[in-house]
C-alpha positions as CSV (number, residue, x, y, z in Angstrom):
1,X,7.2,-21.0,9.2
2,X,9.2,-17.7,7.7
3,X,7.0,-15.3,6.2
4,X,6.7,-14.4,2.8
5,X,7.8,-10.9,1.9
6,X,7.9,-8.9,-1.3
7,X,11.8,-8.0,-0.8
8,X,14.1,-9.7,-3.0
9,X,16.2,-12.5,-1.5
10,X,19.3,-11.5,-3.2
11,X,19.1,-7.7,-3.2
12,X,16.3,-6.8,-0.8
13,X,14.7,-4.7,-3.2
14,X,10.5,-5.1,-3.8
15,X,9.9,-7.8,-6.2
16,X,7.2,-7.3,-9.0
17,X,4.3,-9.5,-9.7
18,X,4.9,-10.9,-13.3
19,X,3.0,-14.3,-13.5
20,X,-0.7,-14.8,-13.1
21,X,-2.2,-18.6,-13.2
22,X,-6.4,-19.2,-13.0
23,X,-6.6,-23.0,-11.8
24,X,-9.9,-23.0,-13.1
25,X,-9.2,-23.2,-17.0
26,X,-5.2,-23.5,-16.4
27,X,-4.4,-20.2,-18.3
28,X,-1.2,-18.2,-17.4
29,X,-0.2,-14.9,-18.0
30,X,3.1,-13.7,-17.7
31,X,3.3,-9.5,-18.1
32,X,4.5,-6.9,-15.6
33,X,1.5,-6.1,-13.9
34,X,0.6,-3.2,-12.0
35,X,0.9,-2.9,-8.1
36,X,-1.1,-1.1,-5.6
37,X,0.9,1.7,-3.6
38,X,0.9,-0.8,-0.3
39,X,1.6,-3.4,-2.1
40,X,5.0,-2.0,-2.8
41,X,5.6,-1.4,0.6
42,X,7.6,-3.9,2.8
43,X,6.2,-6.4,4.3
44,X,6.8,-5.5,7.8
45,X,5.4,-2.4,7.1
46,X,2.3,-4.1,5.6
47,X,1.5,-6.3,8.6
48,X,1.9,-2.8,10.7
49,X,-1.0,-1.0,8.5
50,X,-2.9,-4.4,9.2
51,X,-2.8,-4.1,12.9
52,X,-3.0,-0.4,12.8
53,X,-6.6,-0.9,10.9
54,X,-7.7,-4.1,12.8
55,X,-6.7,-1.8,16.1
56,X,-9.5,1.2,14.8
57,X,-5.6,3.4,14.9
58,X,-5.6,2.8,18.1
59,X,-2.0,3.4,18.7
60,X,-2.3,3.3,22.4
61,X,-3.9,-0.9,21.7
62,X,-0.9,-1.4,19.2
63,X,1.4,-0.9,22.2
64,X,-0.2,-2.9,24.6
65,X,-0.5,-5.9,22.1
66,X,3.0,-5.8,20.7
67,X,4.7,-5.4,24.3
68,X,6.3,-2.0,23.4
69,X,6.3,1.3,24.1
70,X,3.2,3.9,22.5
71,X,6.7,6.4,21.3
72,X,8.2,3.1,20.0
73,X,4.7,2.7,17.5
74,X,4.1,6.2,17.0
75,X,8.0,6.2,15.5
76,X,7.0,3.2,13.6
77,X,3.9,4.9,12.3
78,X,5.8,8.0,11.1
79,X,8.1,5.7,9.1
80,X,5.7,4.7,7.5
81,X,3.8,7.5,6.3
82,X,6.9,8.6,5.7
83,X,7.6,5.7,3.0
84,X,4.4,5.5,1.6
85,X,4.7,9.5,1.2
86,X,8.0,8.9,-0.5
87,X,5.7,6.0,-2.5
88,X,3.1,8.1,-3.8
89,X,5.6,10.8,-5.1
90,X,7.9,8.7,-6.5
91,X,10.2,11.8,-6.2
92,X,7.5,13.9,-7.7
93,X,5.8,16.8,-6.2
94,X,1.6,16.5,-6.7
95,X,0.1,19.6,-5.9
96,X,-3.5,19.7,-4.5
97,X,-5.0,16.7,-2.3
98,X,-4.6,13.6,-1.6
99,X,-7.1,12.8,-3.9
100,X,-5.0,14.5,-6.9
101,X,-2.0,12.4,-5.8
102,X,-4.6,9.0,-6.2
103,X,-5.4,10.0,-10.0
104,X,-2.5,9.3,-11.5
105,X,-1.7,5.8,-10.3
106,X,-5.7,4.8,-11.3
107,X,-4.7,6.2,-14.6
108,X,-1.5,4.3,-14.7
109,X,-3.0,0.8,-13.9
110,X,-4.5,1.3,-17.3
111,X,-7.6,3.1,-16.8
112,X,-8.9,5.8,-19.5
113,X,-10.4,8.8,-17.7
114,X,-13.6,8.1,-18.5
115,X,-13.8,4.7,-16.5
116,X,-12.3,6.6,-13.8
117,X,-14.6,7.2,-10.5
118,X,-12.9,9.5,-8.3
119,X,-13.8,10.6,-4.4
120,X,-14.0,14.7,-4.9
121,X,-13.5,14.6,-1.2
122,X,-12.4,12.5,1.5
123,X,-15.9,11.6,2.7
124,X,-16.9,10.6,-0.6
125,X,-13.6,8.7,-0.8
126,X,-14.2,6.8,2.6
127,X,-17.9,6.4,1.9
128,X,-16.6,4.3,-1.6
129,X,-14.5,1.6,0.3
């Protein structure tokens, strides 16, 4: 069975979600909906992050499982920081932390900043997952 992936078909760029269907009461929605940072990564590089996290980032265990060598995964891995970098920024410079690069996108997906919880650090960040 072929995967699913988020690329176009046609053009190979990331499709967006723009239909939403609850099977309980049979109501649809059809907008363009906000996606998570990830979630607009491709696929490939999805299933990666997956294995990375079920591994404990354990690059040296990603190697041995996938049959390839660790420089081979460590290259992968820079890739894709390196996109999810170039996700976050959209071509934008954010100045400050990590966290400061988070705020806009909560804000974006339609949150006033009053309903907005944000981590002041990255313990406080990890310790809200």
């Amino acid at each position: 069975m072929k995967h699913i992936t988020n690329q176009c078909p046609y053009c190979s760029n990331i499709m967006k979600v723009s239909h939403m269907y609850c099977k309980q009461c049979d109501t649809s929605i059809e907008a363009t909906f906000p996606s998570s940072r990830l979630a607009n990564l491709p696929s490939e590089h999805q299933r990666f992050i997956e294995m990375f996290v079920l591994a404990a980032g354990n690059l040296k265990e990603i190697a041995k499982l996938t049959g390839v060598s660790y420089p081979t995964v460590r290259s992968r891995l820079n890739k894709i920081i390196d996109t999810l970098r170039e996700e976050i920024g959209n071509g934008v410079l954010t100045e400050g932390t990590l966290l400061d690069a988070i705020l806009p996108f909560e804000k974006q997906a339609g949150q006033s900043a009053s309903q907005l919880s944000i981590p002041q650090t990255a313990e406080q960040l990890i310790k809200s997952i």
